[in-house]
C-alpha positions as CSV (number, residue, x, y, z in Angstrom):
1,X,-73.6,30.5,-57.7
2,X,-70.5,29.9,-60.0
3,X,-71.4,30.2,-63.7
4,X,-69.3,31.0,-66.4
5,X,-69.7,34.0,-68.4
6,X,-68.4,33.5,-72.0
7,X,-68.3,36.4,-74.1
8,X,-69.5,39.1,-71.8
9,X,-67.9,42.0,-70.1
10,X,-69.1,42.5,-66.7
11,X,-68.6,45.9,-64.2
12,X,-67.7,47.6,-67.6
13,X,-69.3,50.5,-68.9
14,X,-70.6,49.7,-71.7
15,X,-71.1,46.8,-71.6
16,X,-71.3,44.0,-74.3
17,X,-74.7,42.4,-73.0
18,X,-78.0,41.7,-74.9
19,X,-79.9,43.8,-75.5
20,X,-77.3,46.6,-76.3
21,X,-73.8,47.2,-74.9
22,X,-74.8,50.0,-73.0
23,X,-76.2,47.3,-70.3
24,X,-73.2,45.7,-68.2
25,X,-73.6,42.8,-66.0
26,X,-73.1,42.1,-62.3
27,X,-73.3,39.1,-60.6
28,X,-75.3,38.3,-57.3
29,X,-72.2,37.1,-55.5
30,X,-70.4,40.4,-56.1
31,X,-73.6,42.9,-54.7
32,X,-74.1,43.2,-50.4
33,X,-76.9,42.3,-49.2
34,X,-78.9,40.6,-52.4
35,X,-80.4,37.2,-52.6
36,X,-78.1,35.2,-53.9
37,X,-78.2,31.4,-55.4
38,X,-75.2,29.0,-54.5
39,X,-75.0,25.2,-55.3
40,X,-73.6,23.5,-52.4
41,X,-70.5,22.5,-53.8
42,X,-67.4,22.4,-52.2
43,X,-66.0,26.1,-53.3
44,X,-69.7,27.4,-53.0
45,X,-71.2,26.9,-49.9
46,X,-72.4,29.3,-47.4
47,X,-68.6,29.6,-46.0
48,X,-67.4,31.2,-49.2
49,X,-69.7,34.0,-49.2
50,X,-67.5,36.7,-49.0
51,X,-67.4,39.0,-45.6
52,X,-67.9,41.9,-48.1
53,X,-70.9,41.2,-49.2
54,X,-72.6,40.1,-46.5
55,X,-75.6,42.1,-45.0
56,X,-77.7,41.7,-41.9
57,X,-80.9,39.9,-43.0
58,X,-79.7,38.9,-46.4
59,X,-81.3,35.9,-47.8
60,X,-79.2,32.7,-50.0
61,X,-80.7,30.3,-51.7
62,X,-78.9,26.3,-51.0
63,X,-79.3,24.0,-54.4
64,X,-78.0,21.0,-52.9
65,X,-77.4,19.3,-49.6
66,X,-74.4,19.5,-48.2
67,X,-72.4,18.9,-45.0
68,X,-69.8,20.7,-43.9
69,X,-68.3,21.0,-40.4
70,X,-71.0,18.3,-39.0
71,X,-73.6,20.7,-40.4
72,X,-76.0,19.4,-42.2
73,X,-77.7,22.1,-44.8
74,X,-80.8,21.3,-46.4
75,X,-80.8,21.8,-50.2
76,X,-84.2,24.0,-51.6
77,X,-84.1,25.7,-48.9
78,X,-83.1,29.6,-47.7
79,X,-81.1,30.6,-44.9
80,X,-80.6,34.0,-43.6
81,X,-77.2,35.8,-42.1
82,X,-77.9,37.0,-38.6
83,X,-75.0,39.1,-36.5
84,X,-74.0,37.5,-33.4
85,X,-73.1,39.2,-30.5
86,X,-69.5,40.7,-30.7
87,X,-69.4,40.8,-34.9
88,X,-69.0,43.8,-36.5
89,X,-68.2,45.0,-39.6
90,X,-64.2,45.5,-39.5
91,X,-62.4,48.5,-41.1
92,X,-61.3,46.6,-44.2
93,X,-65.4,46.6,-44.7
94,X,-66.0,42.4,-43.9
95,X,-68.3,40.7,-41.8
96,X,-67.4,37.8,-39.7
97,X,-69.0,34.8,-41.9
98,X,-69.4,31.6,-39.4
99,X,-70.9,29.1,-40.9
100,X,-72.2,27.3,-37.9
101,X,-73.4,30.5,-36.0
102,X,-74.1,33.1,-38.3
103,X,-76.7,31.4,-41.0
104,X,-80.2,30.0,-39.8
105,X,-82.5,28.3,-42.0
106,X,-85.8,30.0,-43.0
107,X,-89.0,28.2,-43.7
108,X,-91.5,30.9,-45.3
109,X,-95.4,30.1,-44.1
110,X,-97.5,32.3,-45.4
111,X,-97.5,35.3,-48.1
112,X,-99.9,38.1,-46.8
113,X,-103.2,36.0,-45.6
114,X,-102.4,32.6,-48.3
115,X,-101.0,30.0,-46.5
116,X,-97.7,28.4,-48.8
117,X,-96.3,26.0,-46.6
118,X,-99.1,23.3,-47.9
119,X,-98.4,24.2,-51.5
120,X,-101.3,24.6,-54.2
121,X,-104.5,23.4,-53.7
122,X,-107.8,24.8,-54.9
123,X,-110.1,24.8,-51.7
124,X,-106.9,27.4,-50.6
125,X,-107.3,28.9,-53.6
126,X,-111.3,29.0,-52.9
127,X,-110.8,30.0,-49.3
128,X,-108.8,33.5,-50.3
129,X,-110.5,34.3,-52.8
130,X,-113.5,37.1,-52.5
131,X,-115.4,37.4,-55.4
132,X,-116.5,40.9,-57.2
133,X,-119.6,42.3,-56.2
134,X,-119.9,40.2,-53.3
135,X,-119.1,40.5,-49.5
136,X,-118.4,37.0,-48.6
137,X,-117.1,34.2,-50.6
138,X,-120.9,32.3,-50.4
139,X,-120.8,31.3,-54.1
140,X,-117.4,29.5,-53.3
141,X,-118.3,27.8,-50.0
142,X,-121.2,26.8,-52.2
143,X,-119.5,24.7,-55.0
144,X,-119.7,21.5,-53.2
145,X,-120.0,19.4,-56.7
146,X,-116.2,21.0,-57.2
147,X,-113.7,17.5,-57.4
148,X,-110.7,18.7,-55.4
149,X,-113.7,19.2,-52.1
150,X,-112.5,16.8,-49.5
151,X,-113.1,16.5,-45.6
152,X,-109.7,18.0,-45.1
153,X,-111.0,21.2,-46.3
154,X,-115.1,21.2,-45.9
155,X,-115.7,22.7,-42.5
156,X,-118.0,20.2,-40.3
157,X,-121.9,20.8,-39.8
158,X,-124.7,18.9,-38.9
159,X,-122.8,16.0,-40.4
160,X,-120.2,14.9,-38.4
161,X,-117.1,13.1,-39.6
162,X,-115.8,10.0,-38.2
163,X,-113.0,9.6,-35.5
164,X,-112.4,6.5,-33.4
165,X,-113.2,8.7,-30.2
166,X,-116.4,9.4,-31.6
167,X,-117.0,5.6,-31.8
168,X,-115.9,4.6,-28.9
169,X,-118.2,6.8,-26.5
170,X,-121.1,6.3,-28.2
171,X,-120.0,2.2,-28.0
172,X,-119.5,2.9,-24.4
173,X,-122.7,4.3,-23.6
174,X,-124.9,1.6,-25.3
175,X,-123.3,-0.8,-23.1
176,X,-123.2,1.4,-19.8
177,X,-127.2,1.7,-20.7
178,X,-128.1,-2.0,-21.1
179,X,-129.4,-4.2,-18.7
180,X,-127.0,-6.8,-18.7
181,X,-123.9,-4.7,-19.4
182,X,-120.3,-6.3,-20.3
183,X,-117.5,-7.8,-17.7
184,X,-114.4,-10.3,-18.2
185,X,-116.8,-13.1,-17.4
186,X,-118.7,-12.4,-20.6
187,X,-115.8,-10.9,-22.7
188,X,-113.9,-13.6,-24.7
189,X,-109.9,-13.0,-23.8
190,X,-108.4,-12.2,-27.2
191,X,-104.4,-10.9,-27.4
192,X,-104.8,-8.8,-24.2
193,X,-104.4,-11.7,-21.6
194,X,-106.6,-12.1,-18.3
195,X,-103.9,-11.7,-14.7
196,X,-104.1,-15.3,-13.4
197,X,-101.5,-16.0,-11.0
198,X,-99.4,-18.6,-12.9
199,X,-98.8,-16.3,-15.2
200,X,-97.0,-13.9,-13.2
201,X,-95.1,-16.7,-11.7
202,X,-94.2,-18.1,-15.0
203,X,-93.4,-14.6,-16.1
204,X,-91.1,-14.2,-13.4
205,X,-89.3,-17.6,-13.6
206,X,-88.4,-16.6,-16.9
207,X,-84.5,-15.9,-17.1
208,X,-85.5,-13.1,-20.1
209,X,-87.8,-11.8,-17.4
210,X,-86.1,-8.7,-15.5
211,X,-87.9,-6.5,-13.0
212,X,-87.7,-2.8,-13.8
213,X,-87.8,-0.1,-11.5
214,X,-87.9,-1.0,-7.5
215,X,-89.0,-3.7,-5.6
216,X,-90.8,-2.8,-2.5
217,X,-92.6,-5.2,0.1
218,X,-96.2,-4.0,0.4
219,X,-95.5,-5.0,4.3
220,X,-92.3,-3.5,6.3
221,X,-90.4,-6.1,7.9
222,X,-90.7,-8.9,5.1
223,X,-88.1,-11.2,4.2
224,X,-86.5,-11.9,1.4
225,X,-86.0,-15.4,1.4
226,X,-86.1,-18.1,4.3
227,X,-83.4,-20.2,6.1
228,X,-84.3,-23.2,3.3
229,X,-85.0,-21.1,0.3
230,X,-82.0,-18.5,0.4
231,X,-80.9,-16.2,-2.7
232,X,-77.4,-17.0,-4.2
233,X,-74.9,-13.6,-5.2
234,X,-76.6,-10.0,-4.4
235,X,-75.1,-7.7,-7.0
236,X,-76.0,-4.1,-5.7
237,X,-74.8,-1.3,-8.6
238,X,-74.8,1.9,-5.6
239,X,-72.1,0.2,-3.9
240,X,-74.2,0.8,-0.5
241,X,-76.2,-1.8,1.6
242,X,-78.6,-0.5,4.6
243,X,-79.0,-2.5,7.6
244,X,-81.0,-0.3,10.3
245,X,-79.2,2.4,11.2
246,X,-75.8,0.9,9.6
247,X,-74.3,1.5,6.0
248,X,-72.0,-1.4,4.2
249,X,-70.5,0.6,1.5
250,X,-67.8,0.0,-0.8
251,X,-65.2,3.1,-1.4
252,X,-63.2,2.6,-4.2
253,X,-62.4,-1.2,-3.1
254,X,-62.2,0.0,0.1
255,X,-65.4,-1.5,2.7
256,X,-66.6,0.4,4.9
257,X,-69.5,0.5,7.9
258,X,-70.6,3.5,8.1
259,X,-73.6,5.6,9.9
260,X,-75.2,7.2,6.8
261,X,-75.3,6.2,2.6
262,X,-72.8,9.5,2.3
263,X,-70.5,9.6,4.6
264,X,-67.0,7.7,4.1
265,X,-65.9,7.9,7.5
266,X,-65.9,3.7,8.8
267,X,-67.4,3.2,12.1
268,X,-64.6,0.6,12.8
269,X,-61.5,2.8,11.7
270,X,-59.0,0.0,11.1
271,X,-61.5,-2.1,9.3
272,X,-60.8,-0.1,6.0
273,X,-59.4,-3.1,3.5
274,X,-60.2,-5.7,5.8
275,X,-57.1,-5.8,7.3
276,X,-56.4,-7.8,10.0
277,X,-53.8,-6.9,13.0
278,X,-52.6,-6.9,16.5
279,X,-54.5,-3.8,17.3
280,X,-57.6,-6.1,16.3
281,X,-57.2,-9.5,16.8
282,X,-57.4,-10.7,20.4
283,X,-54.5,-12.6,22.0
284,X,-54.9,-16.2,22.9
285,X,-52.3,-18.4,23.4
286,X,-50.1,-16.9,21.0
287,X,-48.6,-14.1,22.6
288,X,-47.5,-10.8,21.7
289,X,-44.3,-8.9,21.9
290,X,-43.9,-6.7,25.3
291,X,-40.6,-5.4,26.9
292,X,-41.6,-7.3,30.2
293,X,-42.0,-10.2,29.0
294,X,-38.6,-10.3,27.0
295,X,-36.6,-8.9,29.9
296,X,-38.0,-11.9,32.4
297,X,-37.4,-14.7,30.0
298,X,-33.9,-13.6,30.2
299,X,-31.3,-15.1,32.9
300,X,-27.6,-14.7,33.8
301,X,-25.4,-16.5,35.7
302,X,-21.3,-16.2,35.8
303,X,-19.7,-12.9,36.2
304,X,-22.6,-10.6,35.2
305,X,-25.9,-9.4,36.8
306,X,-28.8,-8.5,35.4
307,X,-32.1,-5.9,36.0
308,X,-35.0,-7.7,34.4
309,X,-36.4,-4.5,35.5
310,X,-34.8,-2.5,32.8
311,X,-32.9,-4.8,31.3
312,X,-29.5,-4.2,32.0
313,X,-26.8,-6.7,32.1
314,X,-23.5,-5.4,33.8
315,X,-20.5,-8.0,33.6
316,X,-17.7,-8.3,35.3
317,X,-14.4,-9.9,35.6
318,X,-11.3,-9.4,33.8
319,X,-11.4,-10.4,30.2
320,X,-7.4,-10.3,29.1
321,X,-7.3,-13.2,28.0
322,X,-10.8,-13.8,25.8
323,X,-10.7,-13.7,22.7
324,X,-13.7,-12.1,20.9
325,X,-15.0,-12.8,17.6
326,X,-17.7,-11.7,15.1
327,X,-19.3,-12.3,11.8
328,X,-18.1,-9.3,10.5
329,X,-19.2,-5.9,10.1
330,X,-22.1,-4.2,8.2
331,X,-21.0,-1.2,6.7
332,X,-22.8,2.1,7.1
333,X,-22.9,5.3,5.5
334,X,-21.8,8.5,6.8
335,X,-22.5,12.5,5.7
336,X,-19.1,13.2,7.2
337,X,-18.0,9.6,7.9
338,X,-17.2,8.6,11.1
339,X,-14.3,5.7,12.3
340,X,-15.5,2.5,10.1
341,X,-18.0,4.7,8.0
342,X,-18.4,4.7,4.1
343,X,-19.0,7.7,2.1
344,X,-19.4,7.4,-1.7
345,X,-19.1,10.6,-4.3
346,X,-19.7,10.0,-7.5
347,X,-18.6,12.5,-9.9
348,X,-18.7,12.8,-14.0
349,X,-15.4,13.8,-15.3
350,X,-13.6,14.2,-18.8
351,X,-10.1,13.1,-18.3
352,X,-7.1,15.2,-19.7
353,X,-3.3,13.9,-19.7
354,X,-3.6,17.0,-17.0
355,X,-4.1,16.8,-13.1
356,X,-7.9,18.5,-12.7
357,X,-10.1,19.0,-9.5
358,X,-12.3,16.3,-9.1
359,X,-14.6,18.3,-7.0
360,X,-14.4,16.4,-3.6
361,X,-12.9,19.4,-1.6
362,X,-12.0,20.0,2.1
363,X,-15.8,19.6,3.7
364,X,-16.4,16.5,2.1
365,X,-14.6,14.4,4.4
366,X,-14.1,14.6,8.2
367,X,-9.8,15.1,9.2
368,X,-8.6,11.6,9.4
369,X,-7.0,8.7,7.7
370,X,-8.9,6.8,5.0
371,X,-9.1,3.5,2.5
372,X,-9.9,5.4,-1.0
373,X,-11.6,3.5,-3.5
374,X,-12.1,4.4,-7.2
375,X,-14.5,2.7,-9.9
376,X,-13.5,3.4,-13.6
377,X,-15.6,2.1,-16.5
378,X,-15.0,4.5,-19.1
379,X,-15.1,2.5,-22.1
380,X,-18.0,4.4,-23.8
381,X,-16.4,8.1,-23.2
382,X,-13.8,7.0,-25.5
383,X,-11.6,5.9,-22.5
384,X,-9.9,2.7,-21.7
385,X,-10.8,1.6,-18.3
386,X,-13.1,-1.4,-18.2
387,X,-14.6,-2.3,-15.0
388,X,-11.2,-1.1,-12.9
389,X,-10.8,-0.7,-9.6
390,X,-7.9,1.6,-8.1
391,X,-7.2,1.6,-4.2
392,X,-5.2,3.1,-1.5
393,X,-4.7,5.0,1.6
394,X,-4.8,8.9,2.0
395,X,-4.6,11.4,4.6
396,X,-7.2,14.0,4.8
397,X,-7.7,17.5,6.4
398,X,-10.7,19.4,6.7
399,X,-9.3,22.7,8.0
400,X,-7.3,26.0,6.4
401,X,-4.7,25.5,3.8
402,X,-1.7,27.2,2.7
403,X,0.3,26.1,-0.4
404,X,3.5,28.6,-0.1
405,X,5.4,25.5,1.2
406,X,7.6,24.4,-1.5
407,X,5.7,20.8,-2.3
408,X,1.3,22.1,-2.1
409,X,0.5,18.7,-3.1
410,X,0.8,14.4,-2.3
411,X,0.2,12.1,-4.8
412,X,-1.9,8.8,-3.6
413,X,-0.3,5.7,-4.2
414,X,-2.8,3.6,-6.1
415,X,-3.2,-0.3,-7.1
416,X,-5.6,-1.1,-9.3
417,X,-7.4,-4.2,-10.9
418,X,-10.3,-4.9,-13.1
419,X,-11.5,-6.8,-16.2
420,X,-9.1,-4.7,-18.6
421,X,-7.4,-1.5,-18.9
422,X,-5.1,0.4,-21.1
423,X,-5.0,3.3,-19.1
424,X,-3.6,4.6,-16.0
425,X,-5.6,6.7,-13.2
426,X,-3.4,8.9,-10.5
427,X,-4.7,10.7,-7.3
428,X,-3.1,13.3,-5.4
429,X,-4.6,15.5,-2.7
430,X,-3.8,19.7,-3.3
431,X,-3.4,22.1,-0.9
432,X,-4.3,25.3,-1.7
433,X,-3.2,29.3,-1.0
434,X,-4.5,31.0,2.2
435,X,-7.3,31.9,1.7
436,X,-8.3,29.9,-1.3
437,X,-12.1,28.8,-0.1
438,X,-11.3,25.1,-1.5
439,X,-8.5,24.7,0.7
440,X,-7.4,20.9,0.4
441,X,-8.9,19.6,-2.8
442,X,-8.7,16.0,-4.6
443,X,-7.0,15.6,-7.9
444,X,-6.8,13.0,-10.6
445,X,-4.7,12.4,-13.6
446,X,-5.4,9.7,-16.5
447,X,-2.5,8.9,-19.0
448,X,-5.4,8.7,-22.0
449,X,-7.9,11.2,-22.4
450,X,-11.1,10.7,-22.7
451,X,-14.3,12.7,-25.1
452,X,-17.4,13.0,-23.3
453,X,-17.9,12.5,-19.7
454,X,-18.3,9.2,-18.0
455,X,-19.0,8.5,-13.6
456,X,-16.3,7.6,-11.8
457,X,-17.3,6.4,-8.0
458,X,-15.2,7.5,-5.4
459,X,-15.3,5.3,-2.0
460,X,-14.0,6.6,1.5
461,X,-13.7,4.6,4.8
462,X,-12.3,6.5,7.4
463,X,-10.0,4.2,10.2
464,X,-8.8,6.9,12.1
């Protein structure tokens, strides 16, 4: 308990405390093991015992209640320090001091035979006390004239108290014995109410009314319900219906039929989310696709034949002088593109007033001759090309390169238009030495630079 000492000199020899100062003081909170006192304030709680003094079995006094930590501790009451399993006193001499774990509340019952838990009464005084010269406490057990005598502490004789037991089986037995005896047609109905059955069926009526537990026919087979009289929406909360030997269950949204209330494996497999299909839905006269069918509702006739078989037309004739025509060409992508493919590379560059690799290198394309495409929109990397496109046409080789001719690389003639643009984009292709494993590699140049990176899309549609 935190008190304040004024004027005294404690764990000092001598001392300056009454009654001479050869009698030092020391304070429970600074000796192991002692009871000790604490007030339940915030700084002196059970936590802020320290690990020093702390002792197995030690006992602390709580003033007030507190909580602390979602424990509750009950003030006027002791609690003692027990050792969990795996605490031990450390080398720097502390115990480990939990409050939730490591102090139980003690509730003292008796002191050697007298009973305290009750608190002071006289018969407990009377009842543990043995007089002198006698061998029993007769002259006690004799005072009956004493005030504080009551039924809670006079043992029963011959004269026996009252209890509504008592009362009741003797009641019982006077009416078991008489002639007439007692039955509901001779007992007036007071609060507890005689079964009739408009009652029940008023009771069930009731909206307020809801049947607890389950609700069993007393005959198998009954139905619930009639084909006049039929029961509106059946909300079931275990998701699972029996009907014989079959299961309708619902699986996370998902119904099933199934052959037992556990198993999720549907009887009708592609009846999962009710989902209807040709594999399910009969044909009629709507019909569905087949190759046969297609290949005989097809005929020829002119310079051509025709296999309905397997669908093969063959035409002949000479064709010089048709002209052909479409409605133009979808374009597809290619790894390596092929005649009439696309392949787009984008690629995040900082441009320099400097040629610099782009990083589209020999294996990139196939050999051939190409339509090259670039997208600039730079603005934000501190450039100055705003939604520009540059195009033109480039050769390209995929195979070994050597650069000791005197000219290694071929700049790309380039048009370009766009929203707006201050700058100026260049391409050239760059042949490298033997042996070099880029070989032919794609340059570009920009007349402004630019400060942090920006994607440029390159476009490549091979013709030949």
């Amino acid at each position: 308990m935190t008190v304040t000492y004024t004027g005294l000199t404690r764990q000092t020899w001598p001392g300056t405390w009454s009654p001479s100062s050869n009698h030092p003081i020391a304070l429970d909170t600074e000796l192991r093991g002692t009871l000790q006192s604490i007030t339940g304030d915030v700084t002196d709680r059970l936590a802020n015992i320290n690990g020093l003094r702390i002792a197995e079995g030690m006992m602390v006094f709580v003033k007030n209640t507190y909580t602390s930590g979602g424990i509750t501790r009950s003030g006027n009451s002791y609690y003692t320090y027990r050792q969990q399993a795996g605490d031990f006193r450390g080398l720097d001499g502390y115990l480990p001091n939990d409050e939730a774990t490591n102090w139980i509340q003690v509730t003292p019952t008796t002191f050697g035979s007298i009973n305290i838990t009750s608190g002071y009464a006289d018969a407990n005084v009377y009842s543990n006390v043995t007089l002198m010269g006698f061998a029993t406490n007769a002259n006690i057990n004799l005072k009956a004239n004493v005030s504080d005598l009551t039924t809670a502490n006079i043992t029963e004789k011959d004269n026996l108290y009252f209890t509504n037991a008592r009362v009741y089986a003797n009641v019982i037995t006077l009416i078991t014995n008489s002639s007439n005896g007692l039955t509901t047609t001779g007992v007036a109905e007071g609060t507890n109410l005689y079964y009739s059955n408009a009652r029940v069926l008023d009771n069930l009526a009731s909206t307020s009314n809801i049947i607890v537990g389950s609700l069993i026919p007393s005959t198998p087979g009954s139905t619930l319900g009639n084909s006049t009289h039929r029961w509106g929406t059946l909300y079931v909360a275990a998701n699972t219906i029996s009907l014989g030997n079959v299961f309708l269950k619902s699986d996370g949204g998902t119904f099933l039929v199934t052959s037992s209330p556990t198993s999720n494996v549907s009887l009708i497999p592609s009846f999962g989310d009710i989902v209807t299909d040709t594999g399910n839905v009969t044909e009629t006269t709507r019909l569905y696709f087949t190759n046969a069918r297609v290949r005989e509702a097809i005929t020829i006739s002119g310079a051509a034949t025709y296999n309905n078989a397997t669908g093969t037309i063959n035409v002949t004739g000479d064709f010089s002088n048709t002209t052909i025509t479409h409605a133009g060409l979808i374009m597809t992508e290619g790894t390596v593109p092929n005649v009439d493919q696309l392949k787009i590379i984008t690629k995040s560059l900082v441009l320099t007033e400097d040629w610099q690799d782009t990083g589209i290198k020999y294996n990139d394309l196939a050999t051939g001759t190409y339509i090259i495409q670039v997208y600039a929109n730079d603005g934000n990397a501190g450039g100055y090309n705003n939604d520009e496109y540059y195009s033109g046409t480039m050769s390209w080789w995929a195979g070994n390169t050597d650069s000791s001719v005197e000219l290694p690389s071929d700049e790309i003639a380039l048009h370009r238009a766009g929203r707006s643009s201050e700058a100026g984009l260049y391409l050239r292709s760059f042949r490298s030495p033997s042996g070099n494993a880029d070989r032919l590699r794609l340059q570009i140049y920009s007349n402004t630079a630019t400060n942090s990176p920006s994607n440029y899309v390159f476009k490549f549609r091979r013709m030949i």
